[in-house]
C-alpha positions in Angstrom: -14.2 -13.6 13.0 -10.4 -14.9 13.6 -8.9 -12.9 16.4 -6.1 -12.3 14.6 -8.0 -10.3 12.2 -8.6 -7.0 15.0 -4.8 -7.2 15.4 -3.9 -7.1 11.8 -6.7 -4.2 11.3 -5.4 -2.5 13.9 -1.7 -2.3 12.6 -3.1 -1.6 9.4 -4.9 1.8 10.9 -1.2 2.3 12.9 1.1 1.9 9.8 -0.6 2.9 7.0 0.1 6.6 7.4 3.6 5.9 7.9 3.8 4.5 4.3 1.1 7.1 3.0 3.7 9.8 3.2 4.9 8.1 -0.1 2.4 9.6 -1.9 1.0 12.8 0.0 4.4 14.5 1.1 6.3 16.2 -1.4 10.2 14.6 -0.3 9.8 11.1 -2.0 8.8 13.6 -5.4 11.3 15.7 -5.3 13.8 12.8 -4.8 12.3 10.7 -8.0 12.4 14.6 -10.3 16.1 15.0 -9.3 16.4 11.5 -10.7 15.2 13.0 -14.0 12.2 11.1 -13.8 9.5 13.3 -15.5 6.5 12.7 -14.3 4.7 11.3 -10.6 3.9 8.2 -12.5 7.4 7.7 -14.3 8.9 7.9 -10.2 6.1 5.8 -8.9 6.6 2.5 -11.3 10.1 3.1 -11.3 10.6 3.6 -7.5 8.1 0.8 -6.3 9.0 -1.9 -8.4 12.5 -1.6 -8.2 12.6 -4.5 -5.8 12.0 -6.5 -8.7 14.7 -5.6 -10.5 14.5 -5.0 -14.1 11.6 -7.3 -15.0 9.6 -6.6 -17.6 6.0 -4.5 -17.9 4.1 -7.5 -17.7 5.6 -8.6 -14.3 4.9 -5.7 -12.7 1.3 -5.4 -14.5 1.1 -8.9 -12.5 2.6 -7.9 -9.1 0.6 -4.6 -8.8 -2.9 -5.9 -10.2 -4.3 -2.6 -9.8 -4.2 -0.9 -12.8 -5.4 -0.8 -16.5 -4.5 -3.0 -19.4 -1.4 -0.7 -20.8 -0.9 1.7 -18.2 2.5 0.4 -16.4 3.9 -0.4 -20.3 3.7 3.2 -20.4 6.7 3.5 -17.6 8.2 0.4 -17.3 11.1 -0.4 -18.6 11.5 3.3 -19.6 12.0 4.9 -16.0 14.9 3.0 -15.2 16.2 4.3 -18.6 16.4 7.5 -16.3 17.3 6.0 -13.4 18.7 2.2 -12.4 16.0 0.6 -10.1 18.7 0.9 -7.1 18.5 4.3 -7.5 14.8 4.8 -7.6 14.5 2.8 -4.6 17.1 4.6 -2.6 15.4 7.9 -3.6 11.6 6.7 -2.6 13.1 5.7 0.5 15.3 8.8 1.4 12.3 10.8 0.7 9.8 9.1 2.6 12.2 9.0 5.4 12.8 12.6 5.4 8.8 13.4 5.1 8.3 11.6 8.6 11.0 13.2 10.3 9.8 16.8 8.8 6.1 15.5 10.2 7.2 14.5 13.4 9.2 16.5 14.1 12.6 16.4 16.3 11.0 15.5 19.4 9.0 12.7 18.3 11.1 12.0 15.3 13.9 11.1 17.7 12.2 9.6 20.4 13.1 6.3 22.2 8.8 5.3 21.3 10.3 5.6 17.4 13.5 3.9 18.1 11.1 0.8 19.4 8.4 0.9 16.9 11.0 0.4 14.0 13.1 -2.6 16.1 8.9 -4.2 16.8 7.7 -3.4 13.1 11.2 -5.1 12.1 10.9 -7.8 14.0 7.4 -8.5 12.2 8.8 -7.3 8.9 11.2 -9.9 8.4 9.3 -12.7 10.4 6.8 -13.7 8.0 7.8 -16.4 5.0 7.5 -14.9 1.8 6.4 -17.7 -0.2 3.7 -16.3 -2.8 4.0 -13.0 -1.9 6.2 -10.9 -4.6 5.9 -7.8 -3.9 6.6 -8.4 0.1 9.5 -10.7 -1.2 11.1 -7.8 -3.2 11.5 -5.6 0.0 12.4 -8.1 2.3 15.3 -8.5 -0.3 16.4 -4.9 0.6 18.8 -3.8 2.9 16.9 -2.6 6.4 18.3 1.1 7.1 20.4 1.9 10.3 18.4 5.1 10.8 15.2 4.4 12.7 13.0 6.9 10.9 14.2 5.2 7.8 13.9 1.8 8.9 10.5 2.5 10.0 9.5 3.7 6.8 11.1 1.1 5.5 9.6 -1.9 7.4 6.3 -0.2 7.8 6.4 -0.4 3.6 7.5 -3.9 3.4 4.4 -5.1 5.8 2.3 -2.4 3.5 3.3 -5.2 0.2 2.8 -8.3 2.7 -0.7 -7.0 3.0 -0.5 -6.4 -0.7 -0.7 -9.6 -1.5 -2.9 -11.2 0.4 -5.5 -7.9 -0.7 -4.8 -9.7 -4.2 -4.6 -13.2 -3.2 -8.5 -12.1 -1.9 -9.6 -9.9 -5.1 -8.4 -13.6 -7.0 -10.4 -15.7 -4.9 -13.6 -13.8 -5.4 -13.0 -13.2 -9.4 -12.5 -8.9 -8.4 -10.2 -7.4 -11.3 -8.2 -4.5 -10.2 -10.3 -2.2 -12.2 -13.5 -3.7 -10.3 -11.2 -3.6 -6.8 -10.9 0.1 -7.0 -15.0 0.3 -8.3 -16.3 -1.6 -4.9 -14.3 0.6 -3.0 -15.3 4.0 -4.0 -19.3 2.3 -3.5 -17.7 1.7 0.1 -16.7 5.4 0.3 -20.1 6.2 -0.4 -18.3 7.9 -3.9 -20.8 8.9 -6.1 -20.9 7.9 -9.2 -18.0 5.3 -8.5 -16.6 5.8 -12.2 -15.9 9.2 -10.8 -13.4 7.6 -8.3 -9.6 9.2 -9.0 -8.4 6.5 -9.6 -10.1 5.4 -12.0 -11.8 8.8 -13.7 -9.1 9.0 -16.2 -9.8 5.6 -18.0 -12.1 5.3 -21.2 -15.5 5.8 -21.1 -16.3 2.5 -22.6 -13.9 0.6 -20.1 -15.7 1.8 -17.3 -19.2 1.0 -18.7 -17.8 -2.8 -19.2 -16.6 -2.9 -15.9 -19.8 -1.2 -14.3 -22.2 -3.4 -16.7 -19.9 -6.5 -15.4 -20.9 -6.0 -11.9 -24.2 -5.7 -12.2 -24.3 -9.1 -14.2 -23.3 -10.2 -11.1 -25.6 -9.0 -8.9 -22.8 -7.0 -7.2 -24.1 -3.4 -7.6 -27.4 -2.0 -8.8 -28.6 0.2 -11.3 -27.8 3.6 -9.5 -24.2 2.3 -8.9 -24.4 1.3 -5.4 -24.0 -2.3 -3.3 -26.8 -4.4 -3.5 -26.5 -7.2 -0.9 -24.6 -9.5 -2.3 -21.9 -6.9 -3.0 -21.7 -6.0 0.1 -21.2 -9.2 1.7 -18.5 -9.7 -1.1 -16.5 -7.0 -0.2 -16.6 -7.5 3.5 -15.2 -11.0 3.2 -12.4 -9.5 0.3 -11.6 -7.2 3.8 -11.8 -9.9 6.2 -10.0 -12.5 4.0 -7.3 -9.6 3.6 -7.0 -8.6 7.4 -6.4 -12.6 8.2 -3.9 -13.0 5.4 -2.1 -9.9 7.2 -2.0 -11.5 10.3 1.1 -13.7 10.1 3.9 -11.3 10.5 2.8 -10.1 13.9 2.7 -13.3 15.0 6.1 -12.7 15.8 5.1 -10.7 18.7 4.5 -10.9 22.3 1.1 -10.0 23.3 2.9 -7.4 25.3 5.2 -6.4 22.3 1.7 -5.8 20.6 0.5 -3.5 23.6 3.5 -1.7 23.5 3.4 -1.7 19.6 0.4 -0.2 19.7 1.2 2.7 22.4 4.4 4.0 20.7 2.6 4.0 17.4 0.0 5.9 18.4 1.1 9.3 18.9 3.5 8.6 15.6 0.3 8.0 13.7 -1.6 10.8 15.3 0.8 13.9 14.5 1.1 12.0 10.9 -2.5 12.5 10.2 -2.3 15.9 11.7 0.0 16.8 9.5 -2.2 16.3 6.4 -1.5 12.7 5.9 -5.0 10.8 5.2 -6.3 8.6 7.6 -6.1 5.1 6.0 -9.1 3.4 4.2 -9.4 -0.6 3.4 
């Protein structure tokens, strides 16, 4: 295993929660409704891919890879009917922001250890070259906030879709659909049956028997719906393939920048998770 696969692991673990607030706090929500966007999914699309600009369904069906055949045609372009993209972003961010601070707390929230964890996770943020990576190339495009809690957020996010990327640059290289991607990872989760996953629950009966019957043609997962070896060993080198591609940006760093990264994230990510913020998963 590359050593720079422990480091980019590691920052995963440190970061993640930072950008999870996203979607488990309630600020980034209530920005998006006072939009007018009327449902979570309408302020997802529209919030997310508003680094993109207004591009059409099928661009952003591309960039995201995750979900089902007709399900971002359903928001996009339509959102930003309610809402320009500029102003979807701006909400997601000032949302997010405001969810770590509330989280953290003043103390923490205001602390030198912040200030410096934004300026490092910058520094790697805008390090990297964005060639082939879209969705990391769309917020690098965006302004960095002055705040630090915002900036944190906001550079914490932006290494979030450099990881992205190379996640699907892996799921392409081993022939994984989206659909499939979210299938081997509820069997990793030990999720039981994996169609019952929620992200995935709410699609057609018959897609999920394709996609279920499609795996086992490949020898990829059993008849009770778990990993059989070969599986397994495919979704560990997806993970290791995805931790190397992640590596680049922190390359950017000192091996004592890295220590210190590390320390002052630490606590941040600790009274995140506290705070009902899920610990990540790959």
């Amino acid at each position: 295993m590359s050593t720079t696969i422990p480091t980019a692991r590691r920052m995963f673990e440190l970061l993640e929660p930072i950008c999870l607030v996203t979607f488990f706090a309630e600020e980034c929500n209530d920005e998006l409704a006072a939009l007018g966007h009327r449902t979570y999914w309408d302020g997802y699309f529209a919030s997310r891919a508003a680094s993109l600009g207004r591009v059409p369904a099928e661009v952003v069906d591309a960039a995201f890879y995750s979900f089902a055949d007709g399900e971002v045609a359903r928001h996009i372009p339509s959102a930003w009917d309610t809402a320009p993209p500029e102003a979807s972003f701006a909400a997601r961010e000032r949302g997010s922001a405001a969810s770590v601070r509330r989280l953290l707390g003043d103390e923490l929230a205001g602390s030198p250890g912040l200030a410096r964890a934004a300026d490092l996770v910058t520094k790697a943020a805008r390090s990297a070259p964005t060639a082939g990576r879209v969705m990391f190339a769309g917020m690098r495009s965006m302004p960095v906030p002055a705040d630090p809690v915002a900036r944190l957020w906001h550079s914490a996010t932006t290494l979030r879709e450099h990881r992205g990327d190379g996640h699907i640059a892996a799921l392409v290289t081993e022939g994984i659909g989206g659909t499939e991607a979210h299938i081997l990872s509820a069997i990793d989760m030990d999720i039981h049956p994996p169609e019952s996953f929620g992200r995935v629950h709410h699609l057609p009966a018959a897609r999920l028997e394709a996609v279920m019957t499609g795996l086992r043609r490949r020898g990829l997962v059993d008849a009770d719906g778990r990993f059989t070896e070969a599986g397994r060993a495919t979704k560990e080198r997806i993970e290791d393939l995805t931790d190397e591609l992640a590596a680049p940006p922190f390359d950017a760093l000192s091996a004592a920048e890295l220590d210190e990264l590390v320390a002052v994230l630490e606590p941040l990510t600790a009274a995140l998770t506290a705070g009902g913020i899920p610990a990540p998963t790959r």
